[in-house]
MIVO-819998 format. One record per residue (C-alpha): residue in one letter; residue number from 1; x, z, y. Coordinates in nm, 2 decimals, decimal comma. Each point is the difference from the previous one (the first is absolute). Layout:
# residues N
+--------+-----+--------+--------+--------+
! residu ! num !      u !      w !      v !
+--------+-----+--------+--------+--------+
!      A ! NUM !      X !      Z !      Y !
...
+--------+-----+--------+--------+--------+
END
This chain:
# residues 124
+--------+-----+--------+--------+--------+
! residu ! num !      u !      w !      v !
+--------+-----+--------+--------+--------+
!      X !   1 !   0,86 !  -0,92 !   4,82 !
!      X !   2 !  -0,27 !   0,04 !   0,25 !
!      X !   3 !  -0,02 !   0,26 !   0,25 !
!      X !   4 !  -0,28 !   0,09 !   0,22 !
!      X !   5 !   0,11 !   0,23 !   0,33 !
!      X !   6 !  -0,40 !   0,06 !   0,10 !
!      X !   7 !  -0,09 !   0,07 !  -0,34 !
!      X !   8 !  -0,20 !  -0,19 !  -0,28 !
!      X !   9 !  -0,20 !  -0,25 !   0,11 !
!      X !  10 !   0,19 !  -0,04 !   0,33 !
!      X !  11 !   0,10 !  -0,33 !   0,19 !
!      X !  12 !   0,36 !   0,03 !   0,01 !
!      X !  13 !   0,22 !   0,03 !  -0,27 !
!      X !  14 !   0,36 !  -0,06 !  -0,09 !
!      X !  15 !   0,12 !  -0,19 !  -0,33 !
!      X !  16 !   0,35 !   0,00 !  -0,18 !
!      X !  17 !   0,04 !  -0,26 !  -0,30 !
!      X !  18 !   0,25 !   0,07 !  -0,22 !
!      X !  19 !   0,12 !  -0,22 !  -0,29 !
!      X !  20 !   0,18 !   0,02 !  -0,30 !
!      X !  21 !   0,03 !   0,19 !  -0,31 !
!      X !  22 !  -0,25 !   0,29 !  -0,05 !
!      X !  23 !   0,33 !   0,31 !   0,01 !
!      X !  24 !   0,07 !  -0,21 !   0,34 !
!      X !  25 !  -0,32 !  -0,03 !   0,13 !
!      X !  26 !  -0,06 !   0,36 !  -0,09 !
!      X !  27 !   0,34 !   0,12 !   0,17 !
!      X !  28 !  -0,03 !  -0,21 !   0,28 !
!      X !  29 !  -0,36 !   0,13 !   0,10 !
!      X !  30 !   0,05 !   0,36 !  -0,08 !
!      X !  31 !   0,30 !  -0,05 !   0,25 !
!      X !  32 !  -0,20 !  -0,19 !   0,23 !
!      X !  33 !  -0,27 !   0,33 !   0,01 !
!      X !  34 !   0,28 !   0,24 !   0,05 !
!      X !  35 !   0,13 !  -0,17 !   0,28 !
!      X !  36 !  -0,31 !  -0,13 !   0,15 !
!      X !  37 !  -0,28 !   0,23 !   0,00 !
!      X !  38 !   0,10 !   0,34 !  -0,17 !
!      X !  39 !   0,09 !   0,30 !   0,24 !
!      X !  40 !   0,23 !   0,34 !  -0,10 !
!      X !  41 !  -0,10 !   0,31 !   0,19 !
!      X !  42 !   0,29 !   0,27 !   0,00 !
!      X !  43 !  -0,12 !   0,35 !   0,05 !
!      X !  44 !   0,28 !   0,27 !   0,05 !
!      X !  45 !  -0,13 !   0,36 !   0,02 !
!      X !  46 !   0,13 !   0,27 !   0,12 !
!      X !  47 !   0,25 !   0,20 !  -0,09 !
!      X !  48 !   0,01 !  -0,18 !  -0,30 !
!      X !  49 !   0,30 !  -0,19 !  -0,12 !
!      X !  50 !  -0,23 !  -0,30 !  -0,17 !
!      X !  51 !  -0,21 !  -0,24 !   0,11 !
!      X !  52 !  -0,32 !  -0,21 !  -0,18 !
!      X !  53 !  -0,07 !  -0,37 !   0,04 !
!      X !  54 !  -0,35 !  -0,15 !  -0,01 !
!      X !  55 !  -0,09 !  -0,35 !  -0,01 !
!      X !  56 !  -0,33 !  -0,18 !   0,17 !
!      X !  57 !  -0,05 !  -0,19 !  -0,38 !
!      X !  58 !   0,07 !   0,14 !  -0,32 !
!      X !  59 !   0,35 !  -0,18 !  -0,04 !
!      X !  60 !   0,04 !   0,13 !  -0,38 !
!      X !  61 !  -0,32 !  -0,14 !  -0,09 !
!      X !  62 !   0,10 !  -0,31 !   0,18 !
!      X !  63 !   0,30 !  -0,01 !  -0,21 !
!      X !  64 !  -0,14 !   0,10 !  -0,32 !
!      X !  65 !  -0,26 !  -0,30 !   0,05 !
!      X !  66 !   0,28 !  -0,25 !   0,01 !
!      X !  67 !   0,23 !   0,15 !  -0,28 !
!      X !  68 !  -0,30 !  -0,05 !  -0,22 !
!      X !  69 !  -0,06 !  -0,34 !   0,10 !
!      X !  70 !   0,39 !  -0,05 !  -0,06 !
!      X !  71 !   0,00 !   0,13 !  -0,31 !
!      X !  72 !  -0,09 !  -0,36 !  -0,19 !
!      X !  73 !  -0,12 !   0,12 !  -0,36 !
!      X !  74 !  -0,25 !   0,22 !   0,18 !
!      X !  75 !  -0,12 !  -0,27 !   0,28 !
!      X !  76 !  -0,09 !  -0,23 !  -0,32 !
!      X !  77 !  -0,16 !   0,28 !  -0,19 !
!      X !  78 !  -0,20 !   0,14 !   0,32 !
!      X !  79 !  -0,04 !  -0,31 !   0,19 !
!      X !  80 !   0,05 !  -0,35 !  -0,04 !
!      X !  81 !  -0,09 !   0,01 !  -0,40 !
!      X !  82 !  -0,36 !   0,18 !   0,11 !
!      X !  83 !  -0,04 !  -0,25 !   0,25 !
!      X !  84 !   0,07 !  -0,33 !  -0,23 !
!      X !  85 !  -0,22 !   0,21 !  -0,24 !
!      X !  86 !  -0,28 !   0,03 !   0,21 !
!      X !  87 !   0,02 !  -0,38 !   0,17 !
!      X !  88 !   0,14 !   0,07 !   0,32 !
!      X !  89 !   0,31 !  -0,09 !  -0,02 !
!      X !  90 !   0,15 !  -0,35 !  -0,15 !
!      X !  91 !   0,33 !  -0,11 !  -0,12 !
!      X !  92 !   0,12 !  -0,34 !   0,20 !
!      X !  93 !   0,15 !  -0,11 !  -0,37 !
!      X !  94 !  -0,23 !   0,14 !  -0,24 !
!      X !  95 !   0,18 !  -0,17 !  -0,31 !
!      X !  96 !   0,35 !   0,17 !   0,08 !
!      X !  97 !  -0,10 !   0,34 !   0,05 !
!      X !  98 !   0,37 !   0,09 !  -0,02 !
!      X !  99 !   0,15 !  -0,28 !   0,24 !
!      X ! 100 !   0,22 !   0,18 !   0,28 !
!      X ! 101 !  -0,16 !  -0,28 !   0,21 !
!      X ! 102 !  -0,35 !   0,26 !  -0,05 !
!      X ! 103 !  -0,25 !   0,05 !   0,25 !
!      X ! 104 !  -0,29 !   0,15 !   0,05 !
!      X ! 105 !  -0,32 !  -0,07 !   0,27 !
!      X ! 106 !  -0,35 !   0,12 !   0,02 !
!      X ! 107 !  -0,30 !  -0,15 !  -0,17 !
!      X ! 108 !  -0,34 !  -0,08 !   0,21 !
!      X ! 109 !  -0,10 !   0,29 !  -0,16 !
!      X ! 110 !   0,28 !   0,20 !   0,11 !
!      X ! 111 !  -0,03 !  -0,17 !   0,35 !
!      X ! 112 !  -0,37 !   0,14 !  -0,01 !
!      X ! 113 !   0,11 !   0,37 !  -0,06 !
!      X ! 114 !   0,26 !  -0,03 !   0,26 !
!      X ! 115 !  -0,25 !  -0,11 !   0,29 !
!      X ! 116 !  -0,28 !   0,29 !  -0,13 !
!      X ! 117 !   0,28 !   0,23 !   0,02 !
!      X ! 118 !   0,09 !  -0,11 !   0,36 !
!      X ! 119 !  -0,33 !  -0,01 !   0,12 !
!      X ! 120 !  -0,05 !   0,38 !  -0,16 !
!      X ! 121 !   0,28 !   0,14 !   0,15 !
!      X ! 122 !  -0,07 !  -0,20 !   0,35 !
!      X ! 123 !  -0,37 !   0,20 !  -0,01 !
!      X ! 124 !   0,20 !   0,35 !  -0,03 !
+--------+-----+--------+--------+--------+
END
């Protein structure tokens, strides 16, 4: 996870690795946000006996974002399959597709995409 304090296309940034199994990876980082960079805003009115809460990022979406990716039959489905599809994305043992020792990397192709996307989102 990269963050930028200035902004994209900034010269300092912060970076957390994290490692492990994707439900880890997934808890660990949405923790990570929630301690790290999100911020609660209390208001109290008046003469009211309830309060609202407001966030500076959109922690449901957050959330929702990493349930999905959790959720394994639908990261295949929506993900990875399209990718291996499309030639992005490679298996490191292509004849055990089922091996628990599976892992995936990019292709040059999907190397390519990466580095146009980077450089798209550095011009924003």
């Amino acid at each position: 996870m990269v963050w930028f304090p200035d902004g994209p296309g900034g010269d300092q940034f912060e970076e957390k690795e994290f490692r492990g199994p994707l439900s880890i990876i997934l808890s660990e980082a949405i923790g990570y946000i929630e301690r790290n960079y999100l911020n609660e805003t209390v208001v109290k009115y008046p003469h009211k006996p309830e309060a609202k809460r407001f966030w500076n990022f959109p922690i449901g979406a957050i959330e929702e974002a990493g349930l999905k990716l959790k959720d394994r039959p639908h990261f295949l489905a929506s993900h990875l399959k399209p990718a291996l599809k499309a030639g992005l994305m490679e298996m490191t043992l292509p004849n055990k597709p089922t091996s628990r020792h599976q892992r995936y990397r990019r292709t040059a192709a999907g190397e390519a995409l990466a580095e146009q996307i980077e450089r798209r989102n550095a011009g924003k």
